[in-house]
N, C-alpha and C positions, 0 to 999 in steps of 0.2 A: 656651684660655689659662689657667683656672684650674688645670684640671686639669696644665699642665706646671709651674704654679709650683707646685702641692702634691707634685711629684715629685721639683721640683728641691729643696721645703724635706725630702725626705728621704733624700735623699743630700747634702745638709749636715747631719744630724743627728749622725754623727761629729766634728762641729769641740766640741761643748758637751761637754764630760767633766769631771767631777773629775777628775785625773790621779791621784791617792790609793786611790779604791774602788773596787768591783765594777764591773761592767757594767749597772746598773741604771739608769744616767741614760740611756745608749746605748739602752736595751730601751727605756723608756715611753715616751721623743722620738720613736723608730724607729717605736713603734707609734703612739701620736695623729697622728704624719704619714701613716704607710701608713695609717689612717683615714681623713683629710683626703682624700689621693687618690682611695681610693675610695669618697667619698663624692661626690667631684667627678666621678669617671666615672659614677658613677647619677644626676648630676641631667642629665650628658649624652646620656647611651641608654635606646632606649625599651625594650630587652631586655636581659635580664641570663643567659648559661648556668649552670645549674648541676646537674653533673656527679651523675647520681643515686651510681653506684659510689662516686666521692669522697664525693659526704657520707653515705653511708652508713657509709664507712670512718671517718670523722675522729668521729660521732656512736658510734661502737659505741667506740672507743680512746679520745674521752674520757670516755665512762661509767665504762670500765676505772679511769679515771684518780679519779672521781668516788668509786668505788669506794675507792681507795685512804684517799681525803681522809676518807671517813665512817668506814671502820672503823681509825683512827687509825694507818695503817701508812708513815705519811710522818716524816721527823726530820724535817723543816724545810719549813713549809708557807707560811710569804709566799714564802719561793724558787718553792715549785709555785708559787701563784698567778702570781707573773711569768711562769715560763716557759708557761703556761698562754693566756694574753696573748698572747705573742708566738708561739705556734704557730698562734694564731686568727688574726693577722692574717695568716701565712703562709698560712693556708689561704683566707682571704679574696683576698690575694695573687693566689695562683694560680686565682681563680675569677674576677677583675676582667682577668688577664691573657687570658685564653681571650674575654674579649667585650668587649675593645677591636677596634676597629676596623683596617681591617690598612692604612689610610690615614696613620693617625697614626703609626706603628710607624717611620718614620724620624725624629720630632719625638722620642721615646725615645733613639733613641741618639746624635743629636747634643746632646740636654740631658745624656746623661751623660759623652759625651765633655767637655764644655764643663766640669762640675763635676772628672771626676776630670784636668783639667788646674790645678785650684785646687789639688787636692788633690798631686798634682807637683810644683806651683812653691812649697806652703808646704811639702811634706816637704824641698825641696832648699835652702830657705832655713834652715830649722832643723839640718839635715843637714850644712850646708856652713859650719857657725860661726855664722850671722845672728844667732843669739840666745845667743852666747858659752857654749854648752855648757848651757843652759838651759830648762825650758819654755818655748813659747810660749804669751804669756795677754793678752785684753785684760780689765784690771778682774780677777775673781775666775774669770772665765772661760778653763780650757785649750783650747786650740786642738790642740796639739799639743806630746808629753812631750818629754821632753830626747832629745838625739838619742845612737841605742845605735850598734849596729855594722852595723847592717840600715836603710836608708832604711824608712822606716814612715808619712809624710805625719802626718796626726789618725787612726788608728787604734792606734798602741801597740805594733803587731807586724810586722815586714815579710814573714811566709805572709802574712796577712790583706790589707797593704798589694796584696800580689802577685795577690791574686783582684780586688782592686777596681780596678787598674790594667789588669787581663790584660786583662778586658771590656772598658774603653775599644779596646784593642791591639786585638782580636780588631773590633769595630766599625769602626775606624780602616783595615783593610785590605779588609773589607767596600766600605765606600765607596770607596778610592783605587782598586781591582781594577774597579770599575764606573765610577767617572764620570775619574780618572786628575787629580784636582785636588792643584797643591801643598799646599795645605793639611794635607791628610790625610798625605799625604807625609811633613808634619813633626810631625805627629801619633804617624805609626809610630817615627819616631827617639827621638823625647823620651820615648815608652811604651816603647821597647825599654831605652833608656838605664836608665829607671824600673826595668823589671823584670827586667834584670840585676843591678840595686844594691838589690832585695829581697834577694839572695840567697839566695832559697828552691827548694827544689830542686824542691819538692813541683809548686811554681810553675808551673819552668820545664817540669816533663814534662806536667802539663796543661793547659799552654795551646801547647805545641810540637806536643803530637798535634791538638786543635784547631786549627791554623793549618793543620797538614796537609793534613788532612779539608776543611777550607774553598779551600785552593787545588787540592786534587781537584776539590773542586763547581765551580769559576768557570774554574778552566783558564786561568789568563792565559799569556801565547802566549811564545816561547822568549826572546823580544827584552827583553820586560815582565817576567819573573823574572830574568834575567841582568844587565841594563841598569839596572836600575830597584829589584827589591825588594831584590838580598841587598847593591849596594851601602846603601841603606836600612838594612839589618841590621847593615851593619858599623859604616856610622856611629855605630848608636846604642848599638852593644856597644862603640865607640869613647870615645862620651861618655861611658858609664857607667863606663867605668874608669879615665877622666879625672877623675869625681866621686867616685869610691872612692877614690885617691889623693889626694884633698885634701878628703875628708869630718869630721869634728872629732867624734866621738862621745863623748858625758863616761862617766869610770865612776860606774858604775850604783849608787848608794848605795842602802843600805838605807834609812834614815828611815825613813819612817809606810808607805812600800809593805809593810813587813813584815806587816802588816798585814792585807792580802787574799793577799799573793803572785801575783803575777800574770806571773812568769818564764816564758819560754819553755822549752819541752821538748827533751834530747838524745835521739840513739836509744833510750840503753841507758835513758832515765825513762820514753820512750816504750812501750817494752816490758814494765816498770811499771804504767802506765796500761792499757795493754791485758788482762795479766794478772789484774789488778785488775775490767777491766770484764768478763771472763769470770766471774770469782768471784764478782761483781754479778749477773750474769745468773743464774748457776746459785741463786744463792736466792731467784731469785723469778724463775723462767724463763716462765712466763704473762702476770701483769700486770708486770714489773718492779718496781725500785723506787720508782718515781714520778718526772714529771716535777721537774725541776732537784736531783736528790735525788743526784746520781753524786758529788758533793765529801761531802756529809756522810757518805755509806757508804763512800768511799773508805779513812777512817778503822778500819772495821770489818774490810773483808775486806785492810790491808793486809799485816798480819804472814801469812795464811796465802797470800798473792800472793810475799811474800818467800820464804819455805818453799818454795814449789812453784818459784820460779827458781834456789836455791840446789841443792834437789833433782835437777831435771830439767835444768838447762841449765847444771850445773855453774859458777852465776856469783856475786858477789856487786855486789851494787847498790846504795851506800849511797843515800839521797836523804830531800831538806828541801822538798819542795812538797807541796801537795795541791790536785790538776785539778779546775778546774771541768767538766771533760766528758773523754770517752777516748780524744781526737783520731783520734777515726776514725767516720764516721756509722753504719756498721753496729753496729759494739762497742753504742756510745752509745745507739742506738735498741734495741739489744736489753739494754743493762742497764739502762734507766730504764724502757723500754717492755715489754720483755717478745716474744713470739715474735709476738703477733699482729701487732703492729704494726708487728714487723721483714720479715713476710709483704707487710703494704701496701708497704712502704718500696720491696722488691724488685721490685714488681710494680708500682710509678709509674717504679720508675727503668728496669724493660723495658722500657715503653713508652715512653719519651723516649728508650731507645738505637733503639727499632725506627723511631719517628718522623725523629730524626736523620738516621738511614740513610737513609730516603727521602730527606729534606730535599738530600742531601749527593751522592746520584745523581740526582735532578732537577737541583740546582743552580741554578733561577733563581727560587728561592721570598725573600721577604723574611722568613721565620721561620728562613731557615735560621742567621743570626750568632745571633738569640737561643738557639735549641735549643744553638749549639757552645756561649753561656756557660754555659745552665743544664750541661751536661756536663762542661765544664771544673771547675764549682765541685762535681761529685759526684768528678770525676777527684781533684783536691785536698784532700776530704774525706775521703780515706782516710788519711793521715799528716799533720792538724793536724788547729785549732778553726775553721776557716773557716766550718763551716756553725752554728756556735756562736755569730757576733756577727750582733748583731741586723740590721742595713742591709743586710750582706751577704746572709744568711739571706732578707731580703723581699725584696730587690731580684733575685734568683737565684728567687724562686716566682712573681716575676711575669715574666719571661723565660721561663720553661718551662711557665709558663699560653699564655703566647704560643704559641709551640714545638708547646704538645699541643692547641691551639685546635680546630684539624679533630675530632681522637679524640674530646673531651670535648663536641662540640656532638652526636653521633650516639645517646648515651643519657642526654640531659638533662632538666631542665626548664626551659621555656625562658619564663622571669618576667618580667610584663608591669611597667616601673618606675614605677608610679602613684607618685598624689599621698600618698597614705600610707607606701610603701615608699620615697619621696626623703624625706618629713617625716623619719620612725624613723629613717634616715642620719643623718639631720644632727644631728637631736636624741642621740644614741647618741655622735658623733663627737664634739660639743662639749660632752657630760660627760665624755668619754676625755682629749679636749685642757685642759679646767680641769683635771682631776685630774693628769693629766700636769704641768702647768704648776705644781701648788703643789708635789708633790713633789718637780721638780726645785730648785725652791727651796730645798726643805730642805735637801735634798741639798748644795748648795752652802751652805749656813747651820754645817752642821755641819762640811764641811770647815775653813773658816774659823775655827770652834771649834776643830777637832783641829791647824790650823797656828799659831794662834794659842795654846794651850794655855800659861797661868803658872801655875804652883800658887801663887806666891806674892800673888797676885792673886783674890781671891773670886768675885768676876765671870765671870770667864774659865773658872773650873769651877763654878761655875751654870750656866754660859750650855752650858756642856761636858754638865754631867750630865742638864738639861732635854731630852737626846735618849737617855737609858737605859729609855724602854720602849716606843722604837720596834724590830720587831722584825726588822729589818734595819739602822738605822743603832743602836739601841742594842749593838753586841756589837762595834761597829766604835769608837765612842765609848768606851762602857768598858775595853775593850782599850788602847787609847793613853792612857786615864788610869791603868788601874792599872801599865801600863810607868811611866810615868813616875812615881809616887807611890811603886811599886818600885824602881826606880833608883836614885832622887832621896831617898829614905826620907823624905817629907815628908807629912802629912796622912793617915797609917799607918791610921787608922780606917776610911776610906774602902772598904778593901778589903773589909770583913767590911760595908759599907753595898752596895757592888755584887752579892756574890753572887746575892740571890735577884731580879735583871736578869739577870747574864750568863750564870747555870747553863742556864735554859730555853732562850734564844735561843743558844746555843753556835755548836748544828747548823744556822744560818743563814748566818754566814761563819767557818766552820769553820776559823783559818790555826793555825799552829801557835806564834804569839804567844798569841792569844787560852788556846789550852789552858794555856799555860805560866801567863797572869795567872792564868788560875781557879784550878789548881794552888797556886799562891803565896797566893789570896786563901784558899783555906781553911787551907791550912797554919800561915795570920798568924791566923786565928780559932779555932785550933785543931778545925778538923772534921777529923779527922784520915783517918777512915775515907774521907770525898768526896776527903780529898786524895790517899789511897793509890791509888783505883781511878780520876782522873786520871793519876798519877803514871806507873800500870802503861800507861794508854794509851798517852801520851807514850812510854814505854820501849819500847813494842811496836813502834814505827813505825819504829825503829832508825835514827834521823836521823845524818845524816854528823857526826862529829864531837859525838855526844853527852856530854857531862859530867857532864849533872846525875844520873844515875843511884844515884849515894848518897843526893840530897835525898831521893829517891822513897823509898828504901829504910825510911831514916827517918822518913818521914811514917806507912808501911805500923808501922813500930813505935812509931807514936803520937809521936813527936818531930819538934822543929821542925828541918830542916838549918840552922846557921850562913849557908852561901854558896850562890848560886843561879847561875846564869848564862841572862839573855833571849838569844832570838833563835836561829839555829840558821846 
């Protein structure tokens, strides 16, 4: 029982989000929870596996990574730290999933189906008007952003939506193919409905070839596909387009989102991004360039990413984002990781296609729904961020912990869970869960700073600037003040008081507001030389619709430009 309510608190950790910032409240909630669980599954078992090859591997990649941190070749290293974090619990993850028990293993997916049915009826609630084009929030809490043009539930994206949805789908036909209960029955409709009105294509081809492959394994008989499933399918491709036609999606303001940028990707950005994460690789093809480090270098190798698509693929590409990852897990793992670690990546992902395969020609295994998710969400990780949000990300390592249970128990160690090894759990978890808990705090302390922002008001940029040397919400903070002190022209000093805050921390939410304040902030203090060699970066990146390219010029000749223009 503990153990399913620590599972179920982490697939509710997508409802808590600033709807404003990064994904950092998502990360530390996602991980102190996937602690909590497996922290509850060791005070439950008296063994634990653990996979010598994997930790060999994870122990030799983050040395690499260690490496990086000491000999200072990271721009922005609270970001390592988080993503740091959250690979450990991923890997934790999938060593809790390999020795559970394969008794519980249906208590799994009916606690997830159960949540991601919460997760459905608040995405179509906000989706369908409920909250008049609005977040949903209770108190200072989002639950879920304003509805876009993709049902998205509390996650912000509907790819993402579409992976956390699919695995209910894919569980939901699991069971009804076995036990034939309506329940399930209307399970698959209202997942179908769901995951037609993601509208993600990426989506729909990886969990279509998984449904495949699962009704290969179980075989339901001519009568039970005909009769029974694809009316099923129609139905819920019926709702869905019933909910698409009277969906209410607001347009998408800029405001304070400008901020981190956190827009979805088209092909032709996509191809950007990719671009981009080969040129990442190639300068640090060994170790990468460090874990969460793909936004801040994105910046470096974009103009000669531009050059080599204008070049070779005869295109031109304007664009105003900068990716937190290179929507795709191979790119990703080999420009932050480097070659070794894109070796491992290959070599877990063969084994869970070779596992699968079994799984899918036996066909009467209980690992086999978990292995199709963990595969679905590798299928889908080729053209988006899906393996890039945090929930997803653990809740997919503990599924294919499942999946590779057999493989992983034959060259292990197999850990007796004394009274020392449950104490270190727990005491480890409930410094993760404080620390978690005051951060997200702040977290929320400052949004409410940055939504609340008066300049005319003393208070309110105290209360504002009392977060300038933290070094992830300070560049977030500073950023929206010096927008607004720039705008507004009010409290003009201000700017040459941030600089030496937001110069260091840039490379931690690197968007393309923040450049512009820096830019502006020394321009107003006349640094003129810091303002030029901003100035030239901004130019570099050849943003859609760029204007300011005179101000830069002039900065580069020592002079302040007259007219600026934020935002891009």
């Amino acid at each position: 029982m503990i153990s399913i309510t620590a599972f179920i608190l982490l697939l509710l950790t997508p409802y808590i989000f600033p709807g404003t910032f990064p994904f950092d409240v998502n990360l530390i909630l996602a991980s102190a929870a996937a602690a909590l669980f497996a922290a509850s599954i060791m005070l439950q078992k008296k063994w634990l596996y653990l996979s010598k090859p994997l930790f060999a591997s994870f122990i030799f990649i983050l040395c690499i990574q260690l490496f990086l941190l000491n000999n200072n070749y990271l721009l922005a290293e609270e970001t390592w730290r988080l993503q740091n974090i959250q690979y450990l619990m991923a890997f934790i993850m999938l060593i809790i999933g390999a020795s559970v028990s394969s008794t519980s293993l249906i208590c799994w997916m009916k606690a997830y189906i159960f949540i991601a049915i919460s997760w459905g009826l608040i995405g179509l609630f906000v989706w369908l008007g409920g909250t008049s084009g609005e977040a949903l929030q209770i108190g200072t809490v989002t639950l879920a952003l304003p509805p876009a043009l993709k049902v998205s539930g509390p996650f912000n994206q509907g790819n993402i939506f579409a992976a956390a949805i699919g695995f209910a789908w894919l569980f939901s036909h699991w069971f009804f193919l076995l036990e034939k209960k309506p329940v399930y029955a209307a399970c698959i409709i209202f997942f179908t409905a769901l995951l037609f009105d993601t509208l993600s294509r990426g989506g729909w081809i990886a969990f279509l070839i998984t449904i495949t492959l699962l009704l290969f394994a179980l075989k339901p008989g001519r009568v039970l596909f005909t009769q029974k499933l694809i009316p099923m399918w129609l139905a819920g491709l019926a709702a869905g387009a019933i909910f698409l036609e009277f969906s209410n999606p607001s347009v998408e303001a800029q405001g304070v989102q400008v901020v981190t940028q956190t827009a979805a990707a088209s092909f032709n950005a996509r191809l950007v991004i990719w671009v981009a994460a080969i040129h990442e690789f190639m300068n640090a093809p060994l170790t990468g360039v460090g874990w969460g480090q793909f936004q801040s270098e994105f910046w470096i190798v974009k103009p000669a990413t531009i050059s080599w698509i204008n070049d070779n693929l005869n295109m031109e590409i304007p664009s105003s984002f900068v990716p937190y990852n290179a929507h795709n897990i191979f790119l990703h793992v080999l420009a932050e990781a480097g070659l070794i670690a894109f070796v491992a990546l290959c070599w877990g992902i063969y084994k869970l296609a070779q596992v699968t395969i079994k799984l899918v020609l036996n066909g009467d295994s209980i690992r086999l729904p978990f292995a199709l998710a963990a595969s679905a969400f590798i299928l889908q990780s080729q053209v988006n961020t899906v393996f890039h949000r945090p929930m997803i990300l653990l809740v997919a390592s503990f599924f294919a912990g499942i999946a590779l249970a057999p493989w992983l128990w034959k060259n292990s160690w197999k850990i007796r869970s004394r009274f020392s090894v449950k104490a270190t759990s727990i005491i480890l978890t409930c410094l993760l869960v404080i620390w978690a808990s005051q951060l997200t705090q702040q977290w929320f302390k400052v949004e409410q700073a940055i939504l609340n922002l008066d300049l005319g008001q003393k208070y309110s940029v105290e209360n504002l600037v009392g977060f300038a040397s933290h070094p992830r919400m300070g560049p977030l903070s500073l950023t929206w003040l010096g927008f607004k002190v720039a705008t507004e022209q009010q409290h003009l000093p201000l700017l040459k008081w941030m600089v030496p805050y937001l110069k260091p921390s840039l490379n931690e939410v690197p968007s393309i507001l923040a450049h512009q304040v820096l830019f502006y902030s020394f321009s107003f203090s006349q640094e003129f030389e810091e303002a030029c060699r901003i100035g030239k970066i901004i130019s570099s990146q050849k943003l859609q619709g760029e204007q300011n390219n005179p101000a830069y010029d002039k900065a580069c000749e020592s002079r302040q430009a007259a007219k600026y223009l934020f935002g891009y």
